[in-house]
C-alpha positions in Angstrom: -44.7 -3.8 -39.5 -46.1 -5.2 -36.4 -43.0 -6.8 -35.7 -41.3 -3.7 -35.9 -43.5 -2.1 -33.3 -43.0 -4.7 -30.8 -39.4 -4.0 -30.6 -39.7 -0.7 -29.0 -41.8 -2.8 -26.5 -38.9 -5.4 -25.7 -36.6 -2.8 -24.9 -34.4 -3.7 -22.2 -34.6 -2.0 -18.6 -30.8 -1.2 -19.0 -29.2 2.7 -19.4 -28.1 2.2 -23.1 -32.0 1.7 -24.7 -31.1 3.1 -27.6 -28.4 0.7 -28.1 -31.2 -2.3 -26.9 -32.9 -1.2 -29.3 -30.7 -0.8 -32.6 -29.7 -4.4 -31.6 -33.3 -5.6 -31.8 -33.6 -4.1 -35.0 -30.4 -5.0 -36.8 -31.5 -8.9 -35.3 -35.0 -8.6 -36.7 -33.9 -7.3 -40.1 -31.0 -10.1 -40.5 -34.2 -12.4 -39.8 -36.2 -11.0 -42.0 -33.7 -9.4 -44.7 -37.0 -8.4 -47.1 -37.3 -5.6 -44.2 -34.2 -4.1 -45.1 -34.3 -4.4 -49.3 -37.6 -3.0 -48.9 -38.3 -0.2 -46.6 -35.0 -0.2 -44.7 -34.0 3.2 -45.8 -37.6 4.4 -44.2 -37.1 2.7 -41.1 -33.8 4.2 -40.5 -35.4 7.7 -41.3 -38.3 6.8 -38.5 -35.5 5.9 -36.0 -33.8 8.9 -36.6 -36.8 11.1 -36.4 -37.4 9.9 -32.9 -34.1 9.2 -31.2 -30.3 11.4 -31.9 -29.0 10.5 -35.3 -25.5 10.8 -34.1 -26.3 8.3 -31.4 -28.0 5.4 -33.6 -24.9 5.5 -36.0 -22.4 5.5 -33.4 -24.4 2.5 -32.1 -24.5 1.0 -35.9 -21.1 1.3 -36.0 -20.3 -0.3 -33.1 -22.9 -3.1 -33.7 -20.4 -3.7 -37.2 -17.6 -4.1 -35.8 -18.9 -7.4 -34.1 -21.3 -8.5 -36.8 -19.9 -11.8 -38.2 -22.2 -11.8 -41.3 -20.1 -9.6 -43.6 -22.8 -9.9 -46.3 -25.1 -9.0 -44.4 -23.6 -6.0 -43.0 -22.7 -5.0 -46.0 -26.2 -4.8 -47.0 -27.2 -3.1 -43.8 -24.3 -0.1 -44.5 -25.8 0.3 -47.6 -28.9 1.0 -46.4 -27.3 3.4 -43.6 -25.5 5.0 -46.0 -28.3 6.5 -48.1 -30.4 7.3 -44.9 -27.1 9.4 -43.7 -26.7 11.3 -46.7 -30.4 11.7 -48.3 -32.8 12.0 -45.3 -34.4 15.0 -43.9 -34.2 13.4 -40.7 -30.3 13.3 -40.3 -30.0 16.7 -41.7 -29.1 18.5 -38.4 -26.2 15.3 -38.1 -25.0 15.6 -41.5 -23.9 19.2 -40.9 -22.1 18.1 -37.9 -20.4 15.3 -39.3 -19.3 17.4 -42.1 -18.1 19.9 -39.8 -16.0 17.2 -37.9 -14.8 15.9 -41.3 -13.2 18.9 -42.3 -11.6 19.6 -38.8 -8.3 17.8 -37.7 -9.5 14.1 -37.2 -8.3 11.5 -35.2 -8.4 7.6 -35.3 -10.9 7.9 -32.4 -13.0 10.8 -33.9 -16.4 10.0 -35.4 -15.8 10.5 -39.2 -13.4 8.1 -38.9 -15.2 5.6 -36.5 -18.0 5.4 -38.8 -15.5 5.4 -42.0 -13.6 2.4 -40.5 -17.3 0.9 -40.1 -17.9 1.0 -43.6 -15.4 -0.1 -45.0 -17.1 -4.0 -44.7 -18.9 -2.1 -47.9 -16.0 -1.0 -50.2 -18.6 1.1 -52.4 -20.3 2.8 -49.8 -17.1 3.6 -47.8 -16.2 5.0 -51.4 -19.2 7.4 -51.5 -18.6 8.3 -47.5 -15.4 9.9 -48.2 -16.3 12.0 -51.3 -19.1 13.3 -49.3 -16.7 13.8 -46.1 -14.0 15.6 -48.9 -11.3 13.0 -48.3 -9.8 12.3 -51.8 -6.7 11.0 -51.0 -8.6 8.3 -49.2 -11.6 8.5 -52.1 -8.7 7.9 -54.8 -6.8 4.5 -52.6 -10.7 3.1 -52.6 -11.0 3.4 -56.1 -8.4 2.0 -56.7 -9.0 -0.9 -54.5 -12.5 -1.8 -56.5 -10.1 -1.8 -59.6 -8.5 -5.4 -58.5 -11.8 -6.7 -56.7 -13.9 -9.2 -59.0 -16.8 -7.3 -60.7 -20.2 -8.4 -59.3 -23.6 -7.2 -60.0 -23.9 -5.7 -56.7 -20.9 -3.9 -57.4 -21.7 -2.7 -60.6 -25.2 -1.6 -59.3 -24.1 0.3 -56.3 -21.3 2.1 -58.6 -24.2 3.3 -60.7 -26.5 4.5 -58.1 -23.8 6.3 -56.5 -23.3 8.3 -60.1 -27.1 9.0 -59.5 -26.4 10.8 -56.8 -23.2 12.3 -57.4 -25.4 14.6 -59.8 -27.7 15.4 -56.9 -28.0 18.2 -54.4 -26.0 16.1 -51.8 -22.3 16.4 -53.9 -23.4 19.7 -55.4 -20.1 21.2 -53.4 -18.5 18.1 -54.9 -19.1 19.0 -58.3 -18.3 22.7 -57.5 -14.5 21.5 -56.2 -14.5 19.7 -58.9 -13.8 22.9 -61.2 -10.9 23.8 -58.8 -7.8 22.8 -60.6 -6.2 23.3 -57.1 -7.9 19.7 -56.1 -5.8 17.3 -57.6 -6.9 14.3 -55.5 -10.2 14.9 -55.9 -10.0 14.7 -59.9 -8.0 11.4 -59.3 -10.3 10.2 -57.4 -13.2 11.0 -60.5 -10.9 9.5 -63.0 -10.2 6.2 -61.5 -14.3 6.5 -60.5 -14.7 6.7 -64.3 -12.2 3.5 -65.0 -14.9 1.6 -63.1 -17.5 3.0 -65.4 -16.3 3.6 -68.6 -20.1 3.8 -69.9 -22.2 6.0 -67.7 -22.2 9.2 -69.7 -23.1 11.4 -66.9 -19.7 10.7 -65.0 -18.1 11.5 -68.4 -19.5 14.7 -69.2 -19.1 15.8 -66.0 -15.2 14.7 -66.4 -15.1 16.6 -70.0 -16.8 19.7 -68.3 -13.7 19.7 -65.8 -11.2 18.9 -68.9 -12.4 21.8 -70.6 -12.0 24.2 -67.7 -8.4 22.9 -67.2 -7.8 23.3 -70.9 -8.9 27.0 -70.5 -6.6 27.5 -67.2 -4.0 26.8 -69.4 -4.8 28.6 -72.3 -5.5 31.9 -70.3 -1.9 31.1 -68.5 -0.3 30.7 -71.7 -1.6 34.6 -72.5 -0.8 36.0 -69.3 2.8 37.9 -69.9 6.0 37.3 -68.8 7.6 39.8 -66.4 10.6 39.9 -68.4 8.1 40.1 -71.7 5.5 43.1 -69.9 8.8 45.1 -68.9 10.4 44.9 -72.6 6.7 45.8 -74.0 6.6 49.1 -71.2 10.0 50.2 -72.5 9.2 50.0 -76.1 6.1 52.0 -75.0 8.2 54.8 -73.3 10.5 55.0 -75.9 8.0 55.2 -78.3 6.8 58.3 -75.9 9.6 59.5 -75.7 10.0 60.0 -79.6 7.0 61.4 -80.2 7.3 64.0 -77.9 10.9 64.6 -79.8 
């Protein structure tokens, strides 16, 4: 922890400190990479509490796109990725990301900056755009893990990013999920659940959704035809009409 203190004192004396800074960091945590397994999530959340969120991970992001050591930046987007999307410090951000998600993107707008950044982690990228609501995208990635080798990092972030697919943070996720109007999004589940044919939460939550289309259908079946309601309104007048005869 020491060590981490004295970066904020070797700052350089240039305009972009924050960008000094998140160098030093990333540099001492590819050093020492028990920082980052251990409390890397925390020390993202302190960094955020005390500088812009939206300026650190534009500054991650651009740190990634030179970082040679692709297992190592795969490691550190991990970490970034669970401190964007579950810490009370980056609240404020994720509201504005969100915002920019769901608004007409570009290749140089942020969502899609920090989504190309990602992608150096093919799981977390994966979680980044179900939270962001791209399922087209969300569906291709799955699909992509389908025809990489299985390792047990894989197979370990896949599961933790179940866990939190049945938490707070994807609760409008789940919600859109019982919108048979969604299509990609329930491609995106179902090739989610090829990856993990055994975790039992993703497959209730995928029975849950079969049921409701099961009903849609059933309820459609019910509804009248036009040409069915107008033959049963004339059998009703007639009938009327007779009566009153």
């Amino acid at each position: 922890m020491a060590q981490l203190a004295s970066v904020g004192e070797k700052l350089g004396k240039g305009d972009d400190l924050v960008g000094d800074m998140c160098q030093k960091l990333f540099d001492l945590m590819k050093r020492q990479q028990n920082l980052l397994t251990s409390i890397g999530e925390l020390i993202i959340r302190l960094v955020c509490k005390r500088v812009d969120a939206k300026r650190f991970f534009a500054t991650a992001a651009k740190t990634l796109e030179t970082m040679e050591d692709k297992a190592f930046a795969r490691h550190l987007v991990q970490v970034l990725n669970r401190g964007l999307l579950t810490g009370p410090e980056t609240k404020k951000f994720r509201a504005q990301l969100r915002s920019e998600a769901r608004g007409q993107v570009s290749s140089t707008s942020f969502p899609m900056v920090l989504m190309q950044s990602w992608l150096c982690c093919p799981v977390s990228s994966l979680v980044l755009s179900f939270w962001m609501n791209w399922y087209e995208l969300a569906a291709e990635l799955a699909t992509r893990l389908a025809t990489m080798p299985r390792t047990e990092e894989i197979e370990e972030q896949l599961k933790q990013f179940v866990e939190l697919l049945e938490s707070p943070v994807f609760s409008d996720v789940r919600l859109q999920l019982l919108d048979r109007r969604r299509p990609a999004l329930l491609r995106a589940v179902l090739r989610l659940a090829a990856l993990l044919p055994q975790e039992k939460a993703l497959q209730s939550r995928l029975q849950v959704v079969e049921t409701g289309l099961l009903l849609d259908r059933v309820m459609a079946s019910r509804k009248p035809m036009p040409g069915r309601r107008r033959s049963a309104e004339a059998r009703q007048g007639i009938t009327r009409r007779g009566l009153k005869q």
